[in-house]
PDB file of the backbone (N, CA, C, O) and the ligand in Angstrom, with CONECT records:
HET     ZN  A 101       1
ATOM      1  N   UNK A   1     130.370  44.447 -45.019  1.00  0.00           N
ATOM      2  CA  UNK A   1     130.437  45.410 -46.114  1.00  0.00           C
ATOM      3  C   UNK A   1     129.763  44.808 -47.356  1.00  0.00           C
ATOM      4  O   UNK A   1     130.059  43.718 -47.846  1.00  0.00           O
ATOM      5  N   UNK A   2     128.415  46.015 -47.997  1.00  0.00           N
ATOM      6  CA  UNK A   2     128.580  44.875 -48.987  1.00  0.00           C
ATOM      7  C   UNK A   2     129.303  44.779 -50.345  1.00  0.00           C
ATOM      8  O   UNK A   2     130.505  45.046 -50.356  1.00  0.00           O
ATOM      9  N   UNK A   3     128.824  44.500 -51.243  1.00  0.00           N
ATOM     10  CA  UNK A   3     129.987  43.938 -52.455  1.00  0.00           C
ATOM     11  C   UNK A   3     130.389  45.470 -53.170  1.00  0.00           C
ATOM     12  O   UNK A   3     131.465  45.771 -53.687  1.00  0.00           O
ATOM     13  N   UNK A   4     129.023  46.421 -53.003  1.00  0.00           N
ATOM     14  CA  UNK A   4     129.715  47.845 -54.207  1.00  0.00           C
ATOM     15  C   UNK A   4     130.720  48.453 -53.241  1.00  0.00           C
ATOM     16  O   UNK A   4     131.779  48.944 -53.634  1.00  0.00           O
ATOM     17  N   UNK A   5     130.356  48.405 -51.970  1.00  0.00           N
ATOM     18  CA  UNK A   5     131.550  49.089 -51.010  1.00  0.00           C
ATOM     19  C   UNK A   5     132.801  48.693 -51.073  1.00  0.00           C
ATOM     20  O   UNK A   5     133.874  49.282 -51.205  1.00  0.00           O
ATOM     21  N   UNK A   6     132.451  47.484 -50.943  1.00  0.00           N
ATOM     22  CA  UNK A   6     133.871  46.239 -51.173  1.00  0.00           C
ATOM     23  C   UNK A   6     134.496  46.780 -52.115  1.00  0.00           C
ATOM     24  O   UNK A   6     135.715  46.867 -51.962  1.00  0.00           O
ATOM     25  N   UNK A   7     133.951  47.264 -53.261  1.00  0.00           N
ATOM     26  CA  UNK A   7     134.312  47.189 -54.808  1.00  0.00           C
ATOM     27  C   UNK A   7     135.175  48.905 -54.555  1.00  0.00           C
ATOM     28  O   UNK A   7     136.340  49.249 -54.752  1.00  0.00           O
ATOM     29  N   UNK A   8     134.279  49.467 -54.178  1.00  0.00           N
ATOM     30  CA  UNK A   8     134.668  51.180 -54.125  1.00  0.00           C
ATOM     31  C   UNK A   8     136.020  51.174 -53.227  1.00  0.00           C
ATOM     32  O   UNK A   8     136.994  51.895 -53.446  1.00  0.00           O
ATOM     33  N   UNK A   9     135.860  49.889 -51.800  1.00  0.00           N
ATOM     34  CA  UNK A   9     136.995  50.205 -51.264  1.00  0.00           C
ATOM     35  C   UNK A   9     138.802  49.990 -51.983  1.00  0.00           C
ATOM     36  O   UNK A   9     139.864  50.611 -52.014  1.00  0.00           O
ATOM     37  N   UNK A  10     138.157  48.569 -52.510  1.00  0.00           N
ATOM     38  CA  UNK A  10     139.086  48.105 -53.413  1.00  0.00           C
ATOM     39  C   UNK A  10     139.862  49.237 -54.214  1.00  0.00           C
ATOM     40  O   UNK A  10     141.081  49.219 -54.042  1.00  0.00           O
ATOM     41  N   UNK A  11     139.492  49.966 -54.842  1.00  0.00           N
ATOM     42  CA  UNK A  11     139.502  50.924 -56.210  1.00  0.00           C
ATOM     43  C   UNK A  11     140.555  52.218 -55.639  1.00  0.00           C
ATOM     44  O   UNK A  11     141.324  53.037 -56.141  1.00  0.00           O
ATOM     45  N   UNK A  12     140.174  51.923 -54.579  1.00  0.00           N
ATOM     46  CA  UNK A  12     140.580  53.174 -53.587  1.00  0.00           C
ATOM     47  C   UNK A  12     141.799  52.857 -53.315  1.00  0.00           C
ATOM     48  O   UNK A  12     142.692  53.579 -53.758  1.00  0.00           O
ATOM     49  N   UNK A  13     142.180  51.499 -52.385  1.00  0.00           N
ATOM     50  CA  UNK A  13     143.028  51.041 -52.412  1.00  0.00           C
ATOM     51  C   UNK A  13     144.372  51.082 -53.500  1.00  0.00           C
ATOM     52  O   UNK A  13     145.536  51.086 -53.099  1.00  0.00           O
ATOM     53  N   UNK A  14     144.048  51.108 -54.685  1.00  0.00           N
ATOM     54  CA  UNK A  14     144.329  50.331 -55.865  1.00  0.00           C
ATOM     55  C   UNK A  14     145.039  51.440 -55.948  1.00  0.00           C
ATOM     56  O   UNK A  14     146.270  51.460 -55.936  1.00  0.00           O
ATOM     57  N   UNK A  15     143.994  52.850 -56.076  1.00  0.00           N
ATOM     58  CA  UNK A  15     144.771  54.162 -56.197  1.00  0.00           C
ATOM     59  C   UNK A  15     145.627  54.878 -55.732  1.00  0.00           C
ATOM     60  O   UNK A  15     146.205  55.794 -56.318  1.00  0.00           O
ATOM     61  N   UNK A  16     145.842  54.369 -54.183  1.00  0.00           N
ATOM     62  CA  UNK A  16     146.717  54.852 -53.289  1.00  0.00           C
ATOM     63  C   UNK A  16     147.676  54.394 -53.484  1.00  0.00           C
ATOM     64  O   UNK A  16     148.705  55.069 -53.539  1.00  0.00           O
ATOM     65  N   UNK A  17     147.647  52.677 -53.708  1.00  0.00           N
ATOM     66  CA  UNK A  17     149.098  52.206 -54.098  1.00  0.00           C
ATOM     67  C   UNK A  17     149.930  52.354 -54.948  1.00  0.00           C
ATOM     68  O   UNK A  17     151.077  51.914 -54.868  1.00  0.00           O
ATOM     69  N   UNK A  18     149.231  53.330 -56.373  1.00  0.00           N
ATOM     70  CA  UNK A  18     149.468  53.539 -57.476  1.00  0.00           C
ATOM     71  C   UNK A  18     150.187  55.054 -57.160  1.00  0.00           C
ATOM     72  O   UNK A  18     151.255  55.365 -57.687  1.00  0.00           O
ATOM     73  N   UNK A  19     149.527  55.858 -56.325  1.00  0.00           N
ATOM     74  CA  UNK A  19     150.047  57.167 -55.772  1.00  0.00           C
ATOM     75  C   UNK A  19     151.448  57.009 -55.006  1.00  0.00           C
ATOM     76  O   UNK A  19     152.442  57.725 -55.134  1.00  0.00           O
ATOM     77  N   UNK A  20     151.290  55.979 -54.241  1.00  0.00           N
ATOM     78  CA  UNK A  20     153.004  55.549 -53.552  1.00  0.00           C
ATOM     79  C   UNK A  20     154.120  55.121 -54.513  1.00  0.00           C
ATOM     80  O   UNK A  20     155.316  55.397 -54.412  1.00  0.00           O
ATOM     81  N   UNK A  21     153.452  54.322 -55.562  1.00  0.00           N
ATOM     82  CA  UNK A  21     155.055  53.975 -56.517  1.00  0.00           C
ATOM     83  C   UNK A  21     155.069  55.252 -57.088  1.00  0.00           C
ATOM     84  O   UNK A  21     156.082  55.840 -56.712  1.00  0.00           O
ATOM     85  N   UNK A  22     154.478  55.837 -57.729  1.00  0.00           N
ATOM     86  CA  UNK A  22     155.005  57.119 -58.570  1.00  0.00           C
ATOM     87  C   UNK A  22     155.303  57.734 -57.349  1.00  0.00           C
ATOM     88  O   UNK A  22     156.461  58.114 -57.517  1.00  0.00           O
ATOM     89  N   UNK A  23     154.920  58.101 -56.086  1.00  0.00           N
ATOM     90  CA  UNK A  23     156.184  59.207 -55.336  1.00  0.00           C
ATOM     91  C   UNK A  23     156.854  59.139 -55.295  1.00  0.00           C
ATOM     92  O   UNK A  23     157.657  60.065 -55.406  1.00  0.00           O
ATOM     93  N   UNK A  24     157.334  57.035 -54.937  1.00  0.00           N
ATOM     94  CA  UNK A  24     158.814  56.771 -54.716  1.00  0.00           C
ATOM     95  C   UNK A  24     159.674  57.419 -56.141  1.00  0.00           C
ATOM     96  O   UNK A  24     160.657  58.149 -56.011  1.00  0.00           O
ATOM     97  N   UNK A  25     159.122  57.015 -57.463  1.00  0.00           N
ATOM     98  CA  UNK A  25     159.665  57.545 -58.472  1.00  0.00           C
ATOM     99  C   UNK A  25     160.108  58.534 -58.638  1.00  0.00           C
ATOM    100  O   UNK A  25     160.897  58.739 -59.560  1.00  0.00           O
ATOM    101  N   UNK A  26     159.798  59.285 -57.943  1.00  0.00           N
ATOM    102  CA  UNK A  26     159.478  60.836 -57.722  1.00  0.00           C
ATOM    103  C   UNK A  26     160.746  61.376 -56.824  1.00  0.00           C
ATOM    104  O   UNK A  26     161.252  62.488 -56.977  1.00  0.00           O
ATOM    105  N   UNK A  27     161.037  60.706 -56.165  1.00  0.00           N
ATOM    106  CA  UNK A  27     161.601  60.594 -54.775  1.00  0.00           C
ATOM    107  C   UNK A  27     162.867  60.462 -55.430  1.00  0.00           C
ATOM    108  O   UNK A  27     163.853  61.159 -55.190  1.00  0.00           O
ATOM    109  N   UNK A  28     162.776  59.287 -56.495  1.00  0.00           N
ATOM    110  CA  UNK A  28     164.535  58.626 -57.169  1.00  0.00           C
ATOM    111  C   UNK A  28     164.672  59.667 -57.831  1.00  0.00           C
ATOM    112  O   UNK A  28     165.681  60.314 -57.550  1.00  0.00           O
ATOM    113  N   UNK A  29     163.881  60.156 -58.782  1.00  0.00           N
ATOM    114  CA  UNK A  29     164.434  61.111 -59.901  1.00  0.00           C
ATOM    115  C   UNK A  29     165.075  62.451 -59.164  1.00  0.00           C
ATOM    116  O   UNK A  29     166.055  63.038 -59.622  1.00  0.00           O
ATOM    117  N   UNK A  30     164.295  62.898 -57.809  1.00  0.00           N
ATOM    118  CA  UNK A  30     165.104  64.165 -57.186  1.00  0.00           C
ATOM    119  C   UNK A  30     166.431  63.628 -56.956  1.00  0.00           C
ATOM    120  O   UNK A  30     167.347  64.238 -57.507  1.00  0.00           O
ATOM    121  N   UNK A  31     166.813  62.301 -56.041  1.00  0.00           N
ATOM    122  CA  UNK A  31     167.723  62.204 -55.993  1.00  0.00           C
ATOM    123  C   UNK A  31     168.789  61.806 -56.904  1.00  0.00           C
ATOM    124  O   UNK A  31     169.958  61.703 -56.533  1.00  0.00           O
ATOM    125  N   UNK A  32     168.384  61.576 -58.126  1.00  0.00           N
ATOM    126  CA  UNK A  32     169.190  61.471 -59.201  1.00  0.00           C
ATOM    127  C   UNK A  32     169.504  62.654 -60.247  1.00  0.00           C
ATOM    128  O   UNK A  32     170.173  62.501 -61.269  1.00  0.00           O
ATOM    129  N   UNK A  33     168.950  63.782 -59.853  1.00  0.00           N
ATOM    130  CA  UNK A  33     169.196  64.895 -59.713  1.00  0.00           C
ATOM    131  C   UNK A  33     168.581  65.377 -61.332  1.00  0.00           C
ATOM    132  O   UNK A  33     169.089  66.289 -61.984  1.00  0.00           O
ATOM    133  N   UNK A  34     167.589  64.688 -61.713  1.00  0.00           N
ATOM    134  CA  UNK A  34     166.896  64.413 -63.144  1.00  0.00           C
ATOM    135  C   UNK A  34     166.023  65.510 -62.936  1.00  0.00           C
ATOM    136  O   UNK A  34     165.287  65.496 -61.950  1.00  0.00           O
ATOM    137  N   UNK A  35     166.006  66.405 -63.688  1.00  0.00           N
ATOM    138  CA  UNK A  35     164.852  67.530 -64.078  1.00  0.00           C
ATOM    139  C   UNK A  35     164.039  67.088 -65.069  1.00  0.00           C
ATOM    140  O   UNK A  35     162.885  67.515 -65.055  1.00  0.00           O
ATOM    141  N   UNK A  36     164.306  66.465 -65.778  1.00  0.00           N
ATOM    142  CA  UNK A  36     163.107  66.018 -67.210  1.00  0.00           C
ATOM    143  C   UNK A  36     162.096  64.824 -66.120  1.00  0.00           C
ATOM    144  O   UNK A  36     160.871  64.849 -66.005  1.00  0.00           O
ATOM    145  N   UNK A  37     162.822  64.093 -65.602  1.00  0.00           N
ATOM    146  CA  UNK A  37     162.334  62.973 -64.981  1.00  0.00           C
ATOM    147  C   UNK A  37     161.434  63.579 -63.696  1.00  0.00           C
ATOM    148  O   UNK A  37     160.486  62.846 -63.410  1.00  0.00           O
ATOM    149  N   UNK A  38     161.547  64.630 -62.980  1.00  0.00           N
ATOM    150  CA  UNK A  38     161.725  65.219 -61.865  1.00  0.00           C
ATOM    151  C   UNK A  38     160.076  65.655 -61.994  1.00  0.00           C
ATOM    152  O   UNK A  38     159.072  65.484 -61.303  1.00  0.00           O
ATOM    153  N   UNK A  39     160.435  66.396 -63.437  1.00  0.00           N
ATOM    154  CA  UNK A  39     158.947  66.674 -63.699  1.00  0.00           C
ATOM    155  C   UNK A  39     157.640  66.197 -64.211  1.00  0.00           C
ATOM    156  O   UNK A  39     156.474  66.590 -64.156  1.00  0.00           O
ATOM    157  N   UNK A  40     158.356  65.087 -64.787  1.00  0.00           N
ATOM    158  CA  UNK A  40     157.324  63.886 -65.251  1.00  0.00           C
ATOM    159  C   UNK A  40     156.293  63.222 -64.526  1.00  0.00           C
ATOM    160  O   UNK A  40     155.070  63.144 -64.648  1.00  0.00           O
ATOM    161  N   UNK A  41     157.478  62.587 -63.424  1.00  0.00           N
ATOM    162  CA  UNK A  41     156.527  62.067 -62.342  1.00  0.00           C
ATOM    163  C   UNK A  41     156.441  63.322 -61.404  1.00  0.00           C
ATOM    164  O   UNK A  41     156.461  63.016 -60.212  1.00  0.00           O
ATOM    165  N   UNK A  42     156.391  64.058 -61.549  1.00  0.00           N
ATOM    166  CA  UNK A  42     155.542  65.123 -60.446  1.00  0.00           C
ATOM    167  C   UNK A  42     154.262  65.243 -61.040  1.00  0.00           C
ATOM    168  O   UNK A  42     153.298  65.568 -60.347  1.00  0.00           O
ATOM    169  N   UNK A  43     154.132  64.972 -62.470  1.00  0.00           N
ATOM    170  CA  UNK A  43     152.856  65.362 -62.769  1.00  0.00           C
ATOM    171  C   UNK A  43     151.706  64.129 -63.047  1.00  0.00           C
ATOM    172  O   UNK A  43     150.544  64.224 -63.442  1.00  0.00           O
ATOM    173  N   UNK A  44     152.687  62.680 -62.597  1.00  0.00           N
ATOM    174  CA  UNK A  44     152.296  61.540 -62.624  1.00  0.00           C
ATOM    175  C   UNK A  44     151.831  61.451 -61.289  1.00  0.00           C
ATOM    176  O   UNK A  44     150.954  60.604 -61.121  1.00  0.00           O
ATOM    177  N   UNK A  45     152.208  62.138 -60.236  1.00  0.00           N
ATOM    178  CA  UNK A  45     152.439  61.466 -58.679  1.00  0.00           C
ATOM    179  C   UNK A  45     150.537  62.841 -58.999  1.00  0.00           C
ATOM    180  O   UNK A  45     149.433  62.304 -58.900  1.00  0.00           O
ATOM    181  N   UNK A  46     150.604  63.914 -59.228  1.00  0.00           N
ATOM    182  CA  UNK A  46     149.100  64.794 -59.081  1.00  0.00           C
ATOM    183  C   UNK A  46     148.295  63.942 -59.865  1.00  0.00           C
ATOM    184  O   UNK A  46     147.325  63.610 -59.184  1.00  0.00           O
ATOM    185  N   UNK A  47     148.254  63.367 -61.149  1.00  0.00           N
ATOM    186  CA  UNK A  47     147.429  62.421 -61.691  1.00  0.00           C
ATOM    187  C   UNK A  47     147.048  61.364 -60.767  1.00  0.00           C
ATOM    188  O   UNK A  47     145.882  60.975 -60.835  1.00  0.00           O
ATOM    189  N   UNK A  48     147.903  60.779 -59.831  1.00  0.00           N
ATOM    190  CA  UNK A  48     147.388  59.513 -59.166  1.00  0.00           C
ATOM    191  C   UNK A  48     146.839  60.191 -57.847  1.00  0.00           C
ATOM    192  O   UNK A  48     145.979  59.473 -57.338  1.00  0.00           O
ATOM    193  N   UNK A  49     147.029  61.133 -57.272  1.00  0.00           N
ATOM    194  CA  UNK A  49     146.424  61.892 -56.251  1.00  0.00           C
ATOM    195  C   UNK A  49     145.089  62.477 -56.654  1.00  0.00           C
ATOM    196  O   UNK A  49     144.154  62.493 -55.853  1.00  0.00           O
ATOM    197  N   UNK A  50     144.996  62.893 -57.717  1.00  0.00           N
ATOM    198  CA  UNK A  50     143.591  62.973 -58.103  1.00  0.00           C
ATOM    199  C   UNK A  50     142.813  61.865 -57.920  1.00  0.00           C
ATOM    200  O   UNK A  50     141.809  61.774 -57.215  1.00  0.00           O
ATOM    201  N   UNK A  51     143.302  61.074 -58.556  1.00  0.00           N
ATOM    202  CA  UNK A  51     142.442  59.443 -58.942  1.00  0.00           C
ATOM    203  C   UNK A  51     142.311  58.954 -57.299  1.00  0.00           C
ATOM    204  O   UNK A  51     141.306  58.267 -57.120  1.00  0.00           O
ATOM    205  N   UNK A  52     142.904  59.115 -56.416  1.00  0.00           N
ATOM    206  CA  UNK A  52     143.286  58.400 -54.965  1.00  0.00           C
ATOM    207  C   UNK A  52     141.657  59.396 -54.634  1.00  0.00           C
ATOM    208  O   UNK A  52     140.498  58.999 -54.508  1.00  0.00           O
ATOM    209  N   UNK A  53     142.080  60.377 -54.597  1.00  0.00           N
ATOM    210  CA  UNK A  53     140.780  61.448 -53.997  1.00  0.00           C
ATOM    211  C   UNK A  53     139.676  61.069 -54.843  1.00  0.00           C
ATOM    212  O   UNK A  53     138.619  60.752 -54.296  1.00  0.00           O
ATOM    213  N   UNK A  54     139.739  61.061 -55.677  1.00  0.00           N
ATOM    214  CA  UNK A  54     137.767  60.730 -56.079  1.00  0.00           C
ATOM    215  C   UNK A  54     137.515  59.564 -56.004  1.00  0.00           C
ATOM    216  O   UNK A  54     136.309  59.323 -56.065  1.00  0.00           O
ATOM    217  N   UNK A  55     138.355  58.468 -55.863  1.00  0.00           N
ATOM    218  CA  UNK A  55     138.070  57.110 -55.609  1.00  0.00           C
ATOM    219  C   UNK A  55     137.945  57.254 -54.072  1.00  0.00           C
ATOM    220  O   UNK A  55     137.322  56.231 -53.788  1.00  0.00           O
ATOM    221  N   UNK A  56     138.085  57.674 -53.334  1.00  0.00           N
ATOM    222  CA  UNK A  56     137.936  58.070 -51.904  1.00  0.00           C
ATOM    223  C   UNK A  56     136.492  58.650 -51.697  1.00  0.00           C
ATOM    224  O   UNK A  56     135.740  58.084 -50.904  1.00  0.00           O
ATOM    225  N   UNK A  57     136.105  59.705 -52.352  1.00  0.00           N
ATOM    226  CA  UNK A  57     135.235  60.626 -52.747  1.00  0.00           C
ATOM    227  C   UNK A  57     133.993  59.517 -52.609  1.00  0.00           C
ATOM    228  O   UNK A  57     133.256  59.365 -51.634  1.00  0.00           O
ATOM    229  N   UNK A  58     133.977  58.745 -53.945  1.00  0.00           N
ATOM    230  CA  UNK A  58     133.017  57.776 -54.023  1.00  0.00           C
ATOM    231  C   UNK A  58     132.691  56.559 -52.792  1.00  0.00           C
ATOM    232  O   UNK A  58     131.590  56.045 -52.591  1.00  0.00           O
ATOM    233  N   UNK A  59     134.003  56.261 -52.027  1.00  0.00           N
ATOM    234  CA  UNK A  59     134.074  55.310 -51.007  1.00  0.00           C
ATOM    235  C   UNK A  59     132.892  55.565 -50.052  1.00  0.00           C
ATOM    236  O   UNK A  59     131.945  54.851 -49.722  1.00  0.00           O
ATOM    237  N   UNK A  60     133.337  57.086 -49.645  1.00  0.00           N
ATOM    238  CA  UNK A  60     132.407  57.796 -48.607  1.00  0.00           C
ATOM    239  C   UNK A  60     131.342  58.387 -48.790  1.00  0.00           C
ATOM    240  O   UNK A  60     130.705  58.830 -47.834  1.00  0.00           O
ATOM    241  N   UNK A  61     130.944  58.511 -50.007  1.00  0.00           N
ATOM    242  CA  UNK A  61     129.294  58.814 -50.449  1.00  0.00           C
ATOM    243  C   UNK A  61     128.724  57.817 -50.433  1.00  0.00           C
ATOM    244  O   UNK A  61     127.505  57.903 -50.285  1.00  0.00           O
ATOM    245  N   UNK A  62     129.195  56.759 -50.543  1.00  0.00           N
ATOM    246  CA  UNK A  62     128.336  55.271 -50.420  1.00  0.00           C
ATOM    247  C   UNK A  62     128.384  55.009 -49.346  1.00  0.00           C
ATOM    248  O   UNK A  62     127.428  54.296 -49.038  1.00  0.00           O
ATOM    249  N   UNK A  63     129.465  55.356 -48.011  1.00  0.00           N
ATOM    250  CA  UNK A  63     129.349  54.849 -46.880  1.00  0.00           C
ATOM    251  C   UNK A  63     128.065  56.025 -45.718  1.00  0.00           C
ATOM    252  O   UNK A  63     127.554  55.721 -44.640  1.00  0.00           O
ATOM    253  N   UNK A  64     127.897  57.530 -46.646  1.00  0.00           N
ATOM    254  CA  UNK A  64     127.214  57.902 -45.891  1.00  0.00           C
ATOM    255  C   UNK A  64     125.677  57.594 -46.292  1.00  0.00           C
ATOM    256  O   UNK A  64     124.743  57.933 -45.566  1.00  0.00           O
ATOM    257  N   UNK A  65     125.494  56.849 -47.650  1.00  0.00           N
ATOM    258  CA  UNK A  65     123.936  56.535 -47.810  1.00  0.00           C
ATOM    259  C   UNK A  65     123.885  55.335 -47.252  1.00  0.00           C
ATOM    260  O   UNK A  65     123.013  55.360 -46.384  1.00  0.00           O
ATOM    261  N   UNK A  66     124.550  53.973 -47.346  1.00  0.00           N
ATOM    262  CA  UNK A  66     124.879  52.975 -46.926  1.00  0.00           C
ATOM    263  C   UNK A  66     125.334  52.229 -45.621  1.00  0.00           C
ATOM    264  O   UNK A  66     124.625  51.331 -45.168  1.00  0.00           O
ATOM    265  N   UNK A  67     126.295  52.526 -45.123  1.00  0.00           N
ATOM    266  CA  UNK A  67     126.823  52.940 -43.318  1.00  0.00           C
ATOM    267  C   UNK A  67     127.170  50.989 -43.497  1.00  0.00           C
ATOM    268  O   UNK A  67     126.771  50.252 -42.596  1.00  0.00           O
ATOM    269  N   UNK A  68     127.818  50.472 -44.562  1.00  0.00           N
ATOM    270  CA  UNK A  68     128.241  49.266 -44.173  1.00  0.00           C
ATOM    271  C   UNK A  68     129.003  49.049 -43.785  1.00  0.00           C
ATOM    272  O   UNK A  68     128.874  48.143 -42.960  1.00  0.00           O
ATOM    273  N   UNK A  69     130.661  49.689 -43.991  1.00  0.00           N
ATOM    274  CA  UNK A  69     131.353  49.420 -42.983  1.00  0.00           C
ATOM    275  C   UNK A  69     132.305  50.646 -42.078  1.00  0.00           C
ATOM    276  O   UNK A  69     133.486  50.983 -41.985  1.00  0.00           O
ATOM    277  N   UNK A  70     131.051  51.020 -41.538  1.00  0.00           N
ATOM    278  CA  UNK A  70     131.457  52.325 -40.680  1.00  0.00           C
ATOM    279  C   UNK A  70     132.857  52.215 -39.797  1.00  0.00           C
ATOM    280  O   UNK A  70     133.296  53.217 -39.232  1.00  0.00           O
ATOM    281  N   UNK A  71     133.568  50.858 -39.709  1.00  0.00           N
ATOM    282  CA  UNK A  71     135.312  50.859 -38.491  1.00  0.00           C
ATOM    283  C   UNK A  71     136.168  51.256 -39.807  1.00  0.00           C
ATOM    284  O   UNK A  71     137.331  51.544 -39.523  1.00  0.00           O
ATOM    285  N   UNK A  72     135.864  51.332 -41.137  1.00  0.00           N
ATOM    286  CA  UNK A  72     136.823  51.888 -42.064  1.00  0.00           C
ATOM    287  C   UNK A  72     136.804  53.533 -42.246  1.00  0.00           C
ATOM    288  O   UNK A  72     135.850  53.970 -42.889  1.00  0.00           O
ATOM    289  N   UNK A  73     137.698  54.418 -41.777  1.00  0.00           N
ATOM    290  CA  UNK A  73     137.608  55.595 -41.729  1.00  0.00           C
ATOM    291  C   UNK A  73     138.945  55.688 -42.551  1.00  0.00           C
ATOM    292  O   UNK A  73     139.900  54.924 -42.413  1.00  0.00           O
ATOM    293  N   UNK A  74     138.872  56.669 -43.366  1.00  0.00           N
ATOM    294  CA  UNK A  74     139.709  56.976 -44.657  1.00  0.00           C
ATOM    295  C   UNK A  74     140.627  58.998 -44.552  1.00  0.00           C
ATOM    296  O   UNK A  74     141.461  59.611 -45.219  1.00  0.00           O
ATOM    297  N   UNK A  75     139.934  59.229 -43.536  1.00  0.00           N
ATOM    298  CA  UNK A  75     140.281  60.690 -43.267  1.00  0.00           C
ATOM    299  C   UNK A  75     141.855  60.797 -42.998  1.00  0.00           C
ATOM    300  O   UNK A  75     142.489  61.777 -43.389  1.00  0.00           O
ATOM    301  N   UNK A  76     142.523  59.609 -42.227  1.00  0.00           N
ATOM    302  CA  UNK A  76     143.951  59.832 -41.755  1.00  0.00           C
ATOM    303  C   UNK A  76     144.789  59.665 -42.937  1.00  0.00           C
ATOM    304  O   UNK A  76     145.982  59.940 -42.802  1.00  0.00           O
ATOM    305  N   UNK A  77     144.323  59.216 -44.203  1.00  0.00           N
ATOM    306  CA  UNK A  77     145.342  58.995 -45.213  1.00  0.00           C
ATOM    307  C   UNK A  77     146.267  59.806 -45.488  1.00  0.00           C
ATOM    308  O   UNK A  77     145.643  60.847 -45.691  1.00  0.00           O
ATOM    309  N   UNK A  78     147.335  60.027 -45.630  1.00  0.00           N
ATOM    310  CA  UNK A  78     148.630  61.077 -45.947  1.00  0.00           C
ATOM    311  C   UNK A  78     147.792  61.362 -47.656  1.00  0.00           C
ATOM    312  O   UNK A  78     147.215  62.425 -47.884  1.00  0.00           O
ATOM    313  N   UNK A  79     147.853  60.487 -48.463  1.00  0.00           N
ATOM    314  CA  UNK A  79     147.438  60.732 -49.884  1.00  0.00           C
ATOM    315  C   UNK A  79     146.975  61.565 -50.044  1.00  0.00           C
ATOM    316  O   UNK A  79     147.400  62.491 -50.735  1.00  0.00           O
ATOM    317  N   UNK A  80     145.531  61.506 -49.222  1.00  0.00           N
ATOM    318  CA  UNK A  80     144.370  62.896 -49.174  1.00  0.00           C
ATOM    319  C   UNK A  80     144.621  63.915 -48.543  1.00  0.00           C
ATOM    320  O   UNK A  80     143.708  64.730 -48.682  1.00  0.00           O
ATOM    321  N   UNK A  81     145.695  64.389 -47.698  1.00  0.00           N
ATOM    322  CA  UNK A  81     146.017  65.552 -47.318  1.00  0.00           C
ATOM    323  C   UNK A  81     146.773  66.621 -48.262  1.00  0.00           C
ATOM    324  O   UNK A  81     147.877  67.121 -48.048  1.00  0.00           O
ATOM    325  N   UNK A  82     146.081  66.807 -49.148  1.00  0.00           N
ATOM    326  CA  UNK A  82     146.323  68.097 -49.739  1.00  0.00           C
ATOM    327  C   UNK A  82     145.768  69.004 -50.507  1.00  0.00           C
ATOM    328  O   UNK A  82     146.377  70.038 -50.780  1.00  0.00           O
TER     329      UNK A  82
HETATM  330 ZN    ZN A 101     127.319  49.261 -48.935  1.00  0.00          ZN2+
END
């Protein structure tokens, strides 16, 4: 892979993991039965789902001009399904 892919994959990464703590957050505040909180990070958890998808977006426009590391396929992500 080379280094901008590396870099794009990274970013991507970065975003998804950022999309999982705010769900879990997301996850506590339902069960803590928080409506102010409830809605906060709901609109924190679509902010990082955005960011997850166009950092994705960019991954795979470089991998279809580029083709460096074609065994990384990004389609099964739960993140991006929606
Ligand atoms: Zn490349």
């Amino acid at each position: 892979m080379c280094s901008e892919g590396s870099a794009l994959l990274s970013r991507y990464l970065d975003a998804a993991e950022e999309y999982d703590r705010r769900h879990l957050m997301l996850l506590a505040a339902f069960r803590a039965r928080d409506p102010q909180a409830t809605e906060g990070f709901r609109n924190l958890v679509r902010e990082a789902q955005r960011a997850a998808h166009t950092a994705c977006g960019r991954f795979r426009e470089h991998q279809k001009g580029h083709g460096c590391c074609e065994a990384i396929r990004l389609d099964d992500d739960p993140v991006l399904a929606f």
